[in-house]
Each structure stands twice: as structure tokens, then as C-alpha cells.
GUKE-609384 format. One line per field, with one value per residue (C-alpha): residue in three letters; residue number from 0; x, y, z. Coordinates in nm, 2 decimals, m for minus. Layout:
<nodes>
r [Ala;...]
k [NUM;...]
xx [X;...]
yy [Y;...]
zz [Z;...]
</nodes>
This chain:
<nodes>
r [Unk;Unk;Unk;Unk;Unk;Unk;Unk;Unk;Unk;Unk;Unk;Unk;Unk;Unk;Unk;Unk;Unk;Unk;Unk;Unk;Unk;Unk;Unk;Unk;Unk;Unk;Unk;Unk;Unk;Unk;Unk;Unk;Unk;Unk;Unk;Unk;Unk;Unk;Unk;Unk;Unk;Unk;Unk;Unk;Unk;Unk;Unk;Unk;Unk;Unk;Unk;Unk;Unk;Unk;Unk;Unk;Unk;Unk;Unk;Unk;Unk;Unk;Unk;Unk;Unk;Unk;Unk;Unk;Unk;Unk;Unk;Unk;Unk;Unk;Unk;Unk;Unk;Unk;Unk;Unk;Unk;Unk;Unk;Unk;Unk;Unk;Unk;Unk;Unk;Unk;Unk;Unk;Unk;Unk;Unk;Unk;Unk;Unk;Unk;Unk;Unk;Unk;Unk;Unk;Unk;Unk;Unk;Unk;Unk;Unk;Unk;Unk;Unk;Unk;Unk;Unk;Unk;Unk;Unk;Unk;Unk;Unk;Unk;Unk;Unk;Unk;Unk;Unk;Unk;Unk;Unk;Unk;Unk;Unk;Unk;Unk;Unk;Unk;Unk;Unk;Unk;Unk;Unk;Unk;Unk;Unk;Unk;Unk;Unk;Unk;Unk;Unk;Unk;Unk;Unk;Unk;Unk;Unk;Unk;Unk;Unk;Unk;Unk;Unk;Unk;Unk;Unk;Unk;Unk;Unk;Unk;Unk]
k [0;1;2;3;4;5;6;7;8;9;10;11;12;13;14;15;16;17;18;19;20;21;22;23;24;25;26;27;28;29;30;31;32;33;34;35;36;37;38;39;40;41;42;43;44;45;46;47;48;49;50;51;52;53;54;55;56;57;58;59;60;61;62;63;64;65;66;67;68;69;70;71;72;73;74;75;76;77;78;79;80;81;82;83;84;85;86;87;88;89;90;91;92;93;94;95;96;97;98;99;100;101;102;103;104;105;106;107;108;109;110;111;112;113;114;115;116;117;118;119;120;121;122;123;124;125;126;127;128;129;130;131;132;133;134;135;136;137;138;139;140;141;142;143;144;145;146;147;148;149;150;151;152;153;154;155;156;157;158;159;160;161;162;163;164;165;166;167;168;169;170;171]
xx [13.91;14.16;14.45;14.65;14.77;14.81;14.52;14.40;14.66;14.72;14.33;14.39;14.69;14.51;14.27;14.46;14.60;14.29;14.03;13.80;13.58;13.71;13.49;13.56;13.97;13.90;13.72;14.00;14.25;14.08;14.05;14.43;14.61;14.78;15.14;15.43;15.56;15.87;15.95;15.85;16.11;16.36;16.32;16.59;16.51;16.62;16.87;16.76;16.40;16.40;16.10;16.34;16.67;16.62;16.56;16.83;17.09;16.91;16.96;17.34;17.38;17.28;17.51;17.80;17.66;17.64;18.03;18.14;18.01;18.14;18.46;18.79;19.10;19.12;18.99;18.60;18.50;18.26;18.05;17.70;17.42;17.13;17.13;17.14;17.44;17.59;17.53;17.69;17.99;18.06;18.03;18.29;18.47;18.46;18.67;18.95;18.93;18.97;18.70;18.86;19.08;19.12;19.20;19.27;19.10;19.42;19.43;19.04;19.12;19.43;19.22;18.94;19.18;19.29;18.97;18.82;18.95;18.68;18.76;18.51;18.21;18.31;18.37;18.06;17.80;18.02;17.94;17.57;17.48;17.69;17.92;18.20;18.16;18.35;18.47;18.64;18.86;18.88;18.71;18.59;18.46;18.07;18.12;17.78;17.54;17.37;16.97;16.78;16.48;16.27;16.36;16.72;16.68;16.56;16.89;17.14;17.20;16.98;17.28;17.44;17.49;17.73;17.88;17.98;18.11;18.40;18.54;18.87;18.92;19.19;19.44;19.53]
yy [m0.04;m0.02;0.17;m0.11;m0.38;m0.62;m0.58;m0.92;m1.15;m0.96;m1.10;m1.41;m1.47;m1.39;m1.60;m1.93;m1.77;m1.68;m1.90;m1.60;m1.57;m1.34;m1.07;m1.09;m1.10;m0.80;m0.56;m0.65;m0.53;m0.26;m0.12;m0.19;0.17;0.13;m0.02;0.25;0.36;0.48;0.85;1.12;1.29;1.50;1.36;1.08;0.74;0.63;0.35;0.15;0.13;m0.27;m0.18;0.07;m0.07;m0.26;0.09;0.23;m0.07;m0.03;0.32;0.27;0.00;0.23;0.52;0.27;0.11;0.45;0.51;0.16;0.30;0.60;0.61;0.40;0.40;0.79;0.87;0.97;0.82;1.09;1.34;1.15;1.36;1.24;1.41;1.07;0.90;1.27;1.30;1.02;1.06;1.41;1.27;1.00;1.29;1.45;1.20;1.38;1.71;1.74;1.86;2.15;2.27;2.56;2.54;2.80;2.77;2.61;2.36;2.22;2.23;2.01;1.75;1.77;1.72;1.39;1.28;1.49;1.80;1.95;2.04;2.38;2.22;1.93;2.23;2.43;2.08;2.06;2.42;2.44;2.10;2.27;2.02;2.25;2.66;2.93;3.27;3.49;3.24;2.99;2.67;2.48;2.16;2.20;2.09;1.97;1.78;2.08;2.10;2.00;2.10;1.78;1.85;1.83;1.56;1.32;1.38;1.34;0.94;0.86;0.78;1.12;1.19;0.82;0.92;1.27;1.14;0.94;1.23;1.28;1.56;1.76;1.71;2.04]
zz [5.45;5.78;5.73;5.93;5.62;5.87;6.09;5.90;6.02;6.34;6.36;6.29;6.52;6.78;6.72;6.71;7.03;7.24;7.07;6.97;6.73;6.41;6.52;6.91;6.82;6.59;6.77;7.05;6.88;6.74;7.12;7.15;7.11;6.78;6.74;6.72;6.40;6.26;6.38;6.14;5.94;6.17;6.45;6.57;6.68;7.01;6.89;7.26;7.16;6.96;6.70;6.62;6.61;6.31;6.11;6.26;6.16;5.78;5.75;5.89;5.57;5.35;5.44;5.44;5.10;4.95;5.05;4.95;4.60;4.60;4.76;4.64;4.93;4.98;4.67;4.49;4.27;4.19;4.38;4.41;4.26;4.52;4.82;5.07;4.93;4.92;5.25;5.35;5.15;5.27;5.69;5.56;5.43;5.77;5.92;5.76;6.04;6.37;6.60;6.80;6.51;6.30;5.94;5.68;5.35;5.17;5.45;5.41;5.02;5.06;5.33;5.03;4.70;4.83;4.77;4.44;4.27;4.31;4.66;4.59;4.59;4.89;5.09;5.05;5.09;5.44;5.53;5.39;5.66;5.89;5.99;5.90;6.02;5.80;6.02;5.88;5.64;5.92;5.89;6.20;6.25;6.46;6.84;6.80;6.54;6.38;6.44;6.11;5.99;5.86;5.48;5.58;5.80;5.53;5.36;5.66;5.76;6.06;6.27;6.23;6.59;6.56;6.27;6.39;6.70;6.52;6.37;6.59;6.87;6.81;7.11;7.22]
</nodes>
């Protein structure tokens, strides 16, 4: 059994294309290099390539489903418990800061409590995937998309590098 579902009807399209025989059209495309698949986890698409674009545009629906669910106006509804629709919720939370800031502790819990009293918890997810760094009781917003290992990178929305790069600049 081929580990290609398709390899049938890719067989029998080109066969109506080329007039082959099943066997001729077959072992043709069995000398083709395979077609490209989806990127393994942690790596990034590359959002020009078209196979991939339609992943990328998926992925981006489900981040934005996942905070059309959870979040009402300014407000949580609740924390999500699964780790993707968390993820997605905390880099719509993000939006809140200012790259190139600093912000004391009682600042990032009054940009959090708008959205969930449990400003705590919103503030440590932010640290742990290191879109928000903690010296010293300041709290910084990364100048850069953190590097993720692949168990991470299954969590994190696919366009991350777009999403973090709507979060304003702070203009001094």
C-alpha cells in the first residue's frame, strides 16, 4: 500500500491527460520527486509559497475563531484551558503593550485586569512564551518573536511573527 492517498486519482488524471496506460501513468509518477508537504512542527511556513498559503490563512482563522470565543469588547470571557486557543488569546492580549516600553508590575496587572482578574496567571503565560521579559520588576515587551522549540511551536498561531508585529511601538 503507497503511503500517498491520492496516488490513485493523481494516476488516473494523468491518464485522461497523457493517454497512458494505468501502469505507464503510475510508474511516471512514481519517478516524480514527491509533492511538498506541510512544514514540520516549529518551523514557519513561508506565507509566499501558494501550497502553503492556504495553511497559513486556516491556521490565521483559527486564532481569530479561538478569540471571537473567548474574548467579549475588552473583556474574557474566560481563560481557555487548551494551550492553542490560549495562545491566541494571550497575543490578542499583547496588543495592549507597547514594544519599547517599560512597565512596572502594577502597570502590566492594570493592562491585564481589564480583561480577567486573574491578571496573575495572564502575566506569567505572557512571560513563560516570552513575549513579555521580567528584569528586575520591569516588564518588557520581546523586540523579537522568541525562538520555539517544536513542542512550543505547535501551541503558538502559525502567523506569530504577523501577529507580533501589530503590537504598537512605543514612540519614544
Amino acid at each position: 500500500m503507497t503511503t500517498d492517498a491520492d496516488l490513485k486519482a493523481r494516476v488516473r488524471e494523468r491518464m485522461t491527460r497523457t493517454g497512458e496506460t494505468y501502469t505507464a501513468a503510475r510508474e511516471a509518477l512514481l519517478a516524480e520527486p514527491p509533492p511538498a508537504h506541510p512544514p514540520r512542527a516549529g518551523t514557519r511556513p513561508d506565507p509566499e509559497d501558494p501550497p502553503l498559503r492556504a495553511l497559513v490563512v486556516e491556521t490565521d482563522l483559527a486564532a481569530d475563531r479561538a478569540v471571537a470565543t473567548f474574548v467579549d469588547g475588552d473583556r474574557l470571557r474566560s481563560i481557555p484551558t487548551r494551550r492553542r486557543p490560549r495562545a491566541a488569546v494571550l497575543m490578542h492580549l499583547l496588543l495592549r503593550f507597547e514594544r519599547g516600553r517599560e512597565y512596572a508590575e502594577p502597570e502590566v496587572n492594570a493592562l491585564l485586569a481589564t480583561a480577567n482578574e486573574d491578571v496573575a496567571s495572564l502575566r506569567r503565560e505572557l512571560v513563560d512564551y516570552r513575549w513579555l521579559q521580567r528584569a528586575d520588576g520591569v516588564y518588557r515587551v520581546a523586540e523579537e518573536v522568541p525562538a520555539r522549540f517544536p513542542s512550543e511551536a505547535q501551541e503558538v498561531p502559525t502567523d506569530e511573527v504577523a501577529r507580533f508585529a501589530r503590537v504598537p511601538r512605543h514612540p519614544g
